[in-house]
C-alpha positions as CSV (number, residue, x, y, z in Angstrom):
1,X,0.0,0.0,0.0
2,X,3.0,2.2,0.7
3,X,4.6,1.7,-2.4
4,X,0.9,2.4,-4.4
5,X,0.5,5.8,-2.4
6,X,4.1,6.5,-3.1
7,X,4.0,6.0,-6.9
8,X,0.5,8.1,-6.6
9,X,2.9,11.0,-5.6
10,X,4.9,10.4,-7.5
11,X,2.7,11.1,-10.5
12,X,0.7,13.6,-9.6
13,X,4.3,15.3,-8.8
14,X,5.4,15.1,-12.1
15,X,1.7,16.0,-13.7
16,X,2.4,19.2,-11.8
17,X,5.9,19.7,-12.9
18,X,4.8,19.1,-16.7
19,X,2.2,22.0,-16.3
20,X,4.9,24.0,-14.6
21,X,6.7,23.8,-17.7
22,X,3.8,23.8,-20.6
23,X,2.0,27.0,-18.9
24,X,4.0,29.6,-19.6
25,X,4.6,28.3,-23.1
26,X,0.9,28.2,-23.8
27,X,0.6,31.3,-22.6
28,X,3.4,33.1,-24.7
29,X,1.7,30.9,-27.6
30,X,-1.4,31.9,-26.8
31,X,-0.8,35.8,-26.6
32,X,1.5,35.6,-29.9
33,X,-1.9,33.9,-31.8
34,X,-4.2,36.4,-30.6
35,X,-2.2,39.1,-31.6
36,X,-1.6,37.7,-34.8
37,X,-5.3,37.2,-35.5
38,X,-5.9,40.5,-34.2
39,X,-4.4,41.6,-37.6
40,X,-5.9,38.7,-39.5
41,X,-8.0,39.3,-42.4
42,X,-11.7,39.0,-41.3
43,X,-13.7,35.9,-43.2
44,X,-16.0,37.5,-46.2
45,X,-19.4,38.0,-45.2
46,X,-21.8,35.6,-46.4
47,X,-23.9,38.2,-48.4
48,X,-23.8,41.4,-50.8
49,X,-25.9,43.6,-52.3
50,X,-25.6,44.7,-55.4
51,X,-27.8,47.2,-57.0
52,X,-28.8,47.9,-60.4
53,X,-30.9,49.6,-63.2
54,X,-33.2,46.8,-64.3
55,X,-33.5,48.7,-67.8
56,X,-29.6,49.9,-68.7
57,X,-27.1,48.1,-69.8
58,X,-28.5,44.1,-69.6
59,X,-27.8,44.4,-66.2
60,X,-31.0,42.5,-64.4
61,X,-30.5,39.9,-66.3
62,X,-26.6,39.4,-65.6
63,X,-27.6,40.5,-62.1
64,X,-29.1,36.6,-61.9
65,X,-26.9,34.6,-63.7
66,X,-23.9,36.7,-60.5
67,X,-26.6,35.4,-58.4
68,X,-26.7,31.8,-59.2
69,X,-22.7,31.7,-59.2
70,X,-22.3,33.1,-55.9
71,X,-24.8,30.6,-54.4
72,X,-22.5,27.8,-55.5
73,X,-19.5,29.3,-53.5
74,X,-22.2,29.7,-50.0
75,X,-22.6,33.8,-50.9
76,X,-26.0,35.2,-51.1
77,X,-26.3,38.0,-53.7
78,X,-29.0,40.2,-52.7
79,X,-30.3,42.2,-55.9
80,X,-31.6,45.9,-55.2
81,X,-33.6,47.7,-57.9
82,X,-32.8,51.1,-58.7
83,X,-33.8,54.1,-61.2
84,X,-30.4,53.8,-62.8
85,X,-26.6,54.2,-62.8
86,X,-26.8,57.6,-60.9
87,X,-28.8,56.4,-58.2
88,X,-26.6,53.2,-58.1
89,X,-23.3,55.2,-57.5
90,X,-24.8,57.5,-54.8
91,X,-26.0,54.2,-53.2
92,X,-22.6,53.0,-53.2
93,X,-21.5,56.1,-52.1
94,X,-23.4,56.0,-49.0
95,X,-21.9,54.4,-46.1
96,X,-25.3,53.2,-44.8
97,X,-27.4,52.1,-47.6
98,X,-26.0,48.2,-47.2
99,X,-25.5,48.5,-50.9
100,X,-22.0,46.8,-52.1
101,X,-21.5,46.6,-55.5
102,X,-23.3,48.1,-58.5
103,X,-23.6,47.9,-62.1
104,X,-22.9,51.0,-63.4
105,X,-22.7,52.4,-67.4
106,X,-19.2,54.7,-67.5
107,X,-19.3,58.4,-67.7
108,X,-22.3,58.4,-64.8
109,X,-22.2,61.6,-63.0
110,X,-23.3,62.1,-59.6
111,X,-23.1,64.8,-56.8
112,X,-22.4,62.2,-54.3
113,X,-18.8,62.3,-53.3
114,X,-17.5,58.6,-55.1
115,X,-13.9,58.5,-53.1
116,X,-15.0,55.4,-51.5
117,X,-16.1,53.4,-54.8
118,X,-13.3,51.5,-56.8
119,X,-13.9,49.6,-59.9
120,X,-13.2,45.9,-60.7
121,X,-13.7,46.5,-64.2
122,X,-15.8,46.8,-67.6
123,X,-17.5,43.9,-68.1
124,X,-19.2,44.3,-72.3
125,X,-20.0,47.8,-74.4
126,X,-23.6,48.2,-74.2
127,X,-23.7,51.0,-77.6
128,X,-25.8,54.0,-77.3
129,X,-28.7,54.0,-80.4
130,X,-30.1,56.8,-81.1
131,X,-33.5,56.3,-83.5
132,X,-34.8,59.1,-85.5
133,X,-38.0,60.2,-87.6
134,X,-37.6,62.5,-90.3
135,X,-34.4,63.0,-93.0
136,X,-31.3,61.2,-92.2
137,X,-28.7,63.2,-90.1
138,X,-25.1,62.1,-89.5
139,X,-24.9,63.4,-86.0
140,X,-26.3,65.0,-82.6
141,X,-26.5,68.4,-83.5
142,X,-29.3,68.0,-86.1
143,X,-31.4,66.8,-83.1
144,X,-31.7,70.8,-81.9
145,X,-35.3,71.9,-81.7
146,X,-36.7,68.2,-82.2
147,X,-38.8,66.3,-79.1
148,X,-36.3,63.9,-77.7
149,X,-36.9,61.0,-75.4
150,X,-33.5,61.2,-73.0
151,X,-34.5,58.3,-70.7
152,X,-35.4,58.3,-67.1
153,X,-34.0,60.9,-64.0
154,X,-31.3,59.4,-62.7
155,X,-30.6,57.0,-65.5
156,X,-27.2,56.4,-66.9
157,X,-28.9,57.0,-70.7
158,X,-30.0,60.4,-69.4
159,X,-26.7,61.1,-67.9
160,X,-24.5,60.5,-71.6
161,X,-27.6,61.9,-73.3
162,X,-27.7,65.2,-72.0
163,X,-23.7,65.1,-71.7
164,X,-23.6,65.0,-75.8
165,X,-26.7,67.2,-76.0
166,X,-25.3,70.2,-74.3
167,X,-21.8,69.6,-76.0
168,X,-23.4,69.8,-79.1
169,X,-25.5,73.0,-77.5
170,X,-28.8,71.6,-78.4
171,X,-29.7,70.8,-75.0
172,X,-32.2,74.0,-74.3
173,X,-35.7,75.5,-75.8
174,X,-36.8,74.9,-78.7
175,X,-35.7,71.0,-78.1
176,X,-37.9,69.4,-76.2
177,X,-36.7,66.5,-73.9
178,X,-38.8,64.1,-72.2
179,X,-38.0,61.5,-69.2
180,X,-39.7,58.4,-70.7
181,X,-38.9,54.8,-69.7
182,X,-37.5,52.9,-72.8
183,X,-40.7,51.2,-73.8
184,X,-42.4,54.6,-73.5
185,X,-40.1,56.2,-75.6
186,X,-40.0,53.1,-78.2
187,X,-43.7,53.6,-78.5
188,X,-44.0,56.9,-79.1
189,X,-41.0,56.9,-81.7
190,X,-43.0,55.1,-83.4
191,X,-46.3,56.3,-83.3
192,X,-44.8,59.4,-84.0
193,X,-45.1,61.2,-81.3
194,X,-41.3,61.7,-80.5
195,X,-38.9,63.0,-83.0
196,X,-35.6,61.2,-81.6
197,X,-34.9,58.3,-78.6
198,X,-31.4,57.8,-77.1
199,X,-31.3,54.4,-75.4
200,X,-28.4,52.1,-74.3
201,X,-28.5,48.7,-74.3
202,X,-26.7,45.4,-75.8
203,X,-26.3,44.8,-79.3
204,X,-27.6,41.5,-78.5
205,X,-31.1,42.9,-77.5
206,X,-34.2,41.8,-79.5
207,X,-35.9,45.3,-79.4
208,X,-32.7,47.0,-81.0
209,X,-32.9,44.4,-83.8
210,X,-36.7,45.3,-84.4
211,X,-36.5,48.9,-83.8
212,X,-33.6,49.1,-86.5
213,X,-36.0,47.2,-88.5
214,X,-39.1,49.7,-88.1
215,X,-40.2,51.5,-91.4
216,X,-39.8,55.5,-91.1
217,X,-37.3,54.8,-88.0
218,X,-33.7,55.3,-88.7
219,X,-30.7,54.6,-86.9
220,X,-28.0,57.4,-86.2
221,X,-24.2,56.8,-87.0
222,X,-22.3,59.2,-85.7
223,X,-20.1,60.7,-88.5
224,X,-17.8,62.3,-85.7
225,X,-17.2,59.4,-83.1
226,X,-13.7,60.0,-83.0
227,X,-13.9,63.5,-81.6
228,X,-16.8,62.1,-79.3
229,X,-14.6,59.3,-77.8
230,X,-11.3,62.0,-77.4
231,X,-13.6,64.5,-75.5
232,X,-15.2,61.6,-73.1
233,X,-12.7,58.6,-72.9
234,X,-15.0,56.2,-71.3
235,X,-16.7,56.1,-74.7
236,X,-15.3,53.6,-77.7
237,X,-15.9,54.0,-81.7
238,X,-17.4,50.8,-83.1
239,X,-18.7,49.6,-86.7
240,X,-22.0,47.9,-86.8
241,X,-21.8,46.0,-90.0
242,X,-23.8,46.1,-92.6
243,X,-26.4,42.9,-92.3
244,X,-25.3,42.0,-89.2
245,X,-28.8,41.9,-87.6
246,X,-30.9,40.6,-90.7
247,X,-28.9,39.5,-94.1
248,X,-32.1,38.2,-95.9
249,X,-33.7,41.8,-95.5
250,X,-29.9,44.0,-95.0
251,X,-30.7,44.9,-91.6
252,X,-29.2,47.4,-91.1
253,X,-28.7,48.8,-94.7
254,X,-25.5,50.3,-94.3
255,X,-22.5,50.2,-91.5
256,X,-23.6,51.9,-88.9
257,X,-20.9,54.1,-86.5
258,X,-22.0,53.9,-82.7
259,X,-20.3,54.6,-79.7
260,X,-20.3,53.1,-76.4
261,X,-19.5,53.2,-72.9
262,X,-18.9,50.4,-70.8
263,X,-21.4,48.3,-68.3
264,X,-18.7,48.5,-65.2
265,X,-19.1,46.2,-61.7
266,X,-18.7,49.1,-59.2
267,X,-17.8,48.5,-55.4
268,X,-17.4,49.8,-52.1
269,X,-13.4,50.2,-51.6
270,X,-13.8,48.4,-47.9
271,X,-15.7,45.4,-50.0
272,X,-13.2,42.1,-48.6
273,X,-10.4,41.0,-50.8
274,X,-11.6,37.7,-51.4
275,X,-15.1,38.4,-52.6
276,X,-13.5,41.2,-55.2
277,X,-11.3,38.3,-56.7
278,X,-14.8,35.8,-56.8
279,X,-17.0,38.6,-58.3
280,X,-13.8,39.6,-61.2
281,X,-13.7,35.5,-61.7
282,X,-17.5,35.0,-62.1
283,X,-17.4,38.4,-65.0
284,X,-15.0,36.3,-66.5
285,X,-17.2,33.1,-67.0
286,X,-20.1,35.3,-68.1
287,X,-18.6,38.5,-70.0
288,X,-15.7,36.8,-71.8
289,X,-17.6,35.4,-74.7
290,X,-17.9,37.2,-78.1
291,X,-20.1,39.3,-78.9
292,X,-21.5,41.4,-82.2
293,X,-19.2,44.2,-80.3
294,X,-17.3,42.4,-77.4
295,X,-14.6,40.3,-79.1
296,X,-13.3,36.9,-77.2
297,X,-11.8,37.3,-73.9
298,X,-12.0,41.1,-74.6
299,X,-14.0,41.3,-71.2
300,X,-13.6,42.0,-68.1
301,X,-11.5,44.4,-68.6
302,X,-9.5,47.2,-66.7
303,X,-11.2,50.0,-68.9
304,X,-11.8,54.0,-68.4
305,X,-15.1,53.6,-66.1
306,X,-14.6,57.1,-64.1
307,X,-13.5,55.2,-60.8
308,X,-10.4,54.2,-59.9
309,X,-9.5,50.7,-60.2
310,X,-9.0,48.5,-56.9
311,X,-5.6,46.7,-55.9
312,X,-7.2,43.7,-56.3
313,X,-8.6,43.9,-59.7
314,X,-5.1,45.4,-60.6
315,X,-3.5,42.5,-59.3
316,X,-6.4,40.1,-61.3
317,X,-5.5,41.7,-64.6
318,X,-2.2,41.8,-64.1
319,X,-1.5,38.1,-63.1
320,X,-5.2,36.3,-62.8
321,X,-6.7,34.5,-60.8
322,X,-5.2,33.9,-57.1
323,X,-2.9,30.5,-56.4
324,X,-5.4,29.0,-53.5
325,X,-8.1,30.5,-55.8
326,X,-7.0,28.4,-58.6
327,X,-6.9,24.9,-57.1
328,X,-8.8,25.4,-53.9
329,X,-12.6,25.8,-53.4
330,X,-13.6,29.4,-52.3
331,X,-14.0,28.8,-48.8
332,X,-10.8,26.7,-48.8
333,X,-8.8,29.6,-50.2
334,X,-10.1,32.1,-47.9
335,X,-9.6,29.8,-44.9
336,X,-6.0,29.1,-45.7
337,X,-5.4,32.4,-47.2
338,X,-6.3,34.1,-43.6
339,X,-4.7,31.8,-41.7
340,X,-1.3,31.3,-43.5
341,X,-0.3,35.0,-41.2
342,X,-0.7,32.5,-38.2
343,X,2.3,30.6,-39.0
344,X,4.7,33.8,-38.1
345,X,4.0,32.8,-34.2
346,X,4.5,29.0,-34.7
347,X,7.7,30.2,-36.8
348,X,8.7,32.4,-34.2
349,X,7.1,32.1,-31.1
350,X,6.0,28.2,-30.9
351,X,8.8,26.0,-32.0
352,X,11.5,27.6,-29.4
353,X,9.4,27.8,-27.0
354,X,8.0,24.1,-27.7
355,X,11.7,22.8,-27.8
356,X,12.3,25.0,-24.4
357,X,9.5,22.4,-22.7
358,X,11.4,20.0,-22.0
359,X,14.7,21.8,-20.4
360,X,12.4,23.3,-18.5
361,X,11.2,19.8,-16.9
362,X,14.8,18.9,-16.6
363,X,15.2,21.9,-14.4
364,X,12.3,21.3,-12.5
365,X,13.6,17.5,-12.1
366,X,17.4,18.6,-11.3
367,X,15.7,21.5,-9.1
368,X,14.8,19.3,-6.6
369,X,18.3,17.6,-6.4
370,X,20.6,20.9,-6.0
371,X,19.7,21.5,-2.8
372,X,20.7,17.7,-1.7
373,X,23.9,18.6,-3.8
374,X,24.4,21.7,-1.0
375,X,24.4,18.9,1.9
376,X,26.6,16.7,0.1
377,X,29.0,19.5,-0.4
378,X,28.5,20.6,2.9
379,X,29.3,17.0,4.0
380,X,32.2,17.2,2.1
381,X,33.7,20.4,3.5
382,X,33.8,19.2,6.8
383,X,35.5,16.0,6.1
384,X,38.4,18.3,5.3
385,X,38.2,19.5,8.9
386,X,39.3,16.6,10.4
387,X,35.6,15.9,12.3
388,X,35.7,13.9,15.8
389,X,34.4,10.2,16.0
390,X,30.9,11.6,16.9
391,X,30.4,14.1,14.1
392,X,31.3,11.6,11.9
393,X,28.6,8.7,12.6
394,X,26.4,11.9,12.3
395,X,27.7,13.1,8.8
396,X,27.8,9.1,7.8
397,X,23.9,9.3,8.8
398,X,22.7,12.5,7.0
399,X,24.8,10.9,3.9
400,X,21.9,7.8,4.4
401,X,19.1,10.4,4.8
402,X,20.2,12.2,1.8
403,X,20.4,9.1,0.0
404,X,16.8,7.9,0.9
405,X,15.2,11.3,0.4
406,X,17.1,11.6,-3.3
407,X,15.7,8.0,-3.9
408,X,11.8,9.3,-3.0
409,X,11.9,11.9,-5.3
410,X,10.0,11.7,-8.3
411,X,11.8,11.3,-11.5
412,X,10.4,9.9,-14.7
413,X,12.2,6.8,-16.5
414,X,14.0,9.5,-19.5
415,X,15.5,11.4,-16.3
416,X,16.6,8.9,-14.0
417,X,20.3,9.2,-15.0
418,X,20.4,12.6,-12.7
419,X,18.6,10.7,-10.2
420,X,22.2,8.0,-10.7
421,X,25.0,10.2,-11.1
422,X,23.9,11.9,-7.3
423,X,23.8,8.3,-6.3
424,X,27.5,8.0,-7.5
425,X,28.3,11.2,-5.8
426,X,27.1,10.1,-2.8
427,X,29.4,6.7,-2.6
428,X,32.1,9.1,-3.6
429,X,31.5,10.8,-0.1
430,X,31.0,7.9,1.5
431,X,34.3,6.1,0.7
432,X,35.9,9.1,2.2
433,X,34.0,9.3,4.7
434,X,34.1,5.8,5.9
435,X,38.3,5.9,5.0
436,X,37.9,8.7,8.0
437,X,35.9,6.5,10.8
438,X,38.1,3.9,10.0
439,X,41.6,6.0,10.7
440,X,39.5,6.9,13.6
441,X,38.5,4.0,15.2
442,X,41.7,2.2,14.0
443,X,39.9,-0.6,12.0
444,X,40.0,-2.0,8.5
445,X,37.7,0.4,6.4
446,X,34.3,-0.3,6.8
447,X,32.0,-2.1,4.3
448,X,29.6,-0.1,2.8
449,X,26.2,0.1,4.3
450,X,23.3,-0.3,1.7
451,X,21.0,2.9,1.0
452,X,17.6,3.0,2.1
């Protein structure tokens, strides 16, 4: 039972001496990894909001197809209407309206101060088309005096349409300009009720192609899209050929010169890192297909959209898409890509300290033999001052004391050679000591009394 209690001591000894030694590693570890995570990128938030013009640019029905994309990777995309580009920006612009990311045509003015919005790029040129009743004209400024449909307030059609209007200074009385949706406008084009209708949208879309195909409705080319595009650099010249929408019937009859800004993904500059790189990869797999104006892999690109570009679609143009990003699925590469910054503290913090551990426990071990090393020096000290009879029986008995006491102390099986050498000290001392009470009795030397 004795020997049971005692090797119960013994371990819950060296249970305590282990935590001795792990603590204050854990807890040097433990501050270096919350400090570290303190600067740690925070994880993406599960949702955005994106808002958009449901009738500019394509953009509602884009706005699903980034909707079912960002599902897959566990991001909800929350879609928020709006009157147009203008009100998009200034809802991008304002810290508290929730909205994140926009589409947004180029060249959109707005009074809302736009330092905070950053660009990830263009993602197609949606053309602007301007139909016309009446003889054909060549450009803008034969519009002056006629009733022009301009598109909605805030609208990003309005916005360019007044922009080459007043350029062209047929922007005031006697022309006429009226805020009609696009089917309103379309409608009274051609019913004749409106003279002229500027409207932006795809080359792709199914009313341009009839519209260019309605008797007494022409469509404008504009004989001077060069100077247009050097005066407002977020437009481009392009040809729309001959045919190209109807070759049985020559729709249209002759190449037609348009010009057109860019449909441009818009965001908050605060929006995280990792959901900029997932939004500029999901524009890639839907805007990098060829178009009747966009050609192959043309889009997304880093185009003239009024907004600075972001470090991060900087970085995407420049070199693609992200290494985790590449082989990794999105949560994957977010995970690892936060928590690579925590291997600084296991580089520097936790492998010293780790291999420290276990010299710590040797010290704690050894600790508790030093101060049985002071007797035996002491012991050995007054050996050298020739001791009586007397004090040497007492020496020869604190030697056997030391010796039992070293024996009870708790020392696991990879340390036990400390425990040994002291043991070997000990019979060093003892020889001597025994030499002496034998010079002093006048005897043989005595035999050597077993320990314990």
């Amino acid at each position: 039972m004795n020997t049971e209690k005692l090797k119960d001591q013994f371990r819950r000894t060296l249970r305590r001496d282990m935590w001795i030694a792990v603590a204050p590693v854990a807890l040097v570890i433990g501050i270096a990894f919350v400090a570290t995570f303190y600067f740690i990128k925070p994880a993406p938030p599960k949702k955005l909001v994106l808002a958009m013009a449901t009738d500019e640019g394509g953009f509602r029905y884009y706005a699903r197809k980034y909707q079912e994309a960002l599902a897959k990777h566990g991001i909800t995309l929350e879609l928020r209407q709006t009157k147009g580009s203008v009100t998009s920006v200034g809802l991008l612009a304002d810290e508290d309206s929730g909205v994140d990311v926009s589409f947004v045509q180029s060249g959109t003015d707005t009074a809302e101060k736009t330092e905070s919005i950053v660009s990830l790029g263009s993602l197609s040129y949606i053309p602007l088309w301007v139909f016309y009743r009446g003889e054909p004209i060549n450009d803008v400024r034969a519009l002056g005096g006629k009733r022009i449909a301009v598109g909605p307030e805030e609208s990003g059609t309005r916005a360019l349409a007044l922009k080459l209007l007043a350029i062209n200074g047929v922007d005031k009385a006697p022309t006429e300009l009226f805020p009609f949706t696009r089917d309103e406008a379309v409608e009274k084009l051609k019913q004749g009720q409106l003279d002229a209708v500027f409207l932006v949208a795809p080359a792709e879309s199914p009313m341009i192609k009839k519209l260019t195909a309605e008797p007494g409705v022409h469509l404008l080319s504009f004989a001077r899209a060069e100077a247009y595009t050097r005066r407002f650099p977020f437009l481009s010249k392009h040809v729309l050929p001959q045919g190209v929408f109807d070759l049985a019937a020559d729709v249209p009859a002759r190449d037609v010169v348009l010009l057109a800004p860019t449909a441009n993904l818009l965001a908050k500059d605060s929006l995280h890192p990792a959901l900029a790189y997932l939004l500029m990869r999901t524009a890639s797999e839907f805007h990098g297909s060829a178009g009747m104006l966009d050609r192959l892999g043309e889009f997304p690109a880093p185009l003239e959209a009024g907004f600075p570009l972001s470090s991060e679609a900087r970085r995407y143009y420049e070199s693609g898409v992200p290494f985790l990003q590449r082989y990794l699925p999105f949560w994957a590469a977010n995970l690892v890509d936060r928590l690579w910054v925590m291997l600084v503290p296991v580089i520097a913090v936790f492998l010293p300290l780790v291999r420290a551990v276990p010299a710590m426990f040797l010290w704690r071990v050894r600790r508790r033999l030093f101060r049985w090393y002071a007797s035996l020096k002491e012991i050995e000290l007054q050996l050298e001052e020739s001791p009586g009879l007397e004090m040497l029986e007492d020496m020869l008995k604190r030697l056997d004391e030391a010796e039992r006491a070293v024996n009870r102390i708790p020392t696991p099986l990879a340390y036990a050679e400390n425990l040994y050498f002291f043991r070997e000290h000990i019979d060093v001392v003892r020889r001597r000591l025994l030499r002496k009470l034998a010079d002093a009795t006048g005897s043989k030397v005595l035999p050597m009394p077993e320990a314990g």
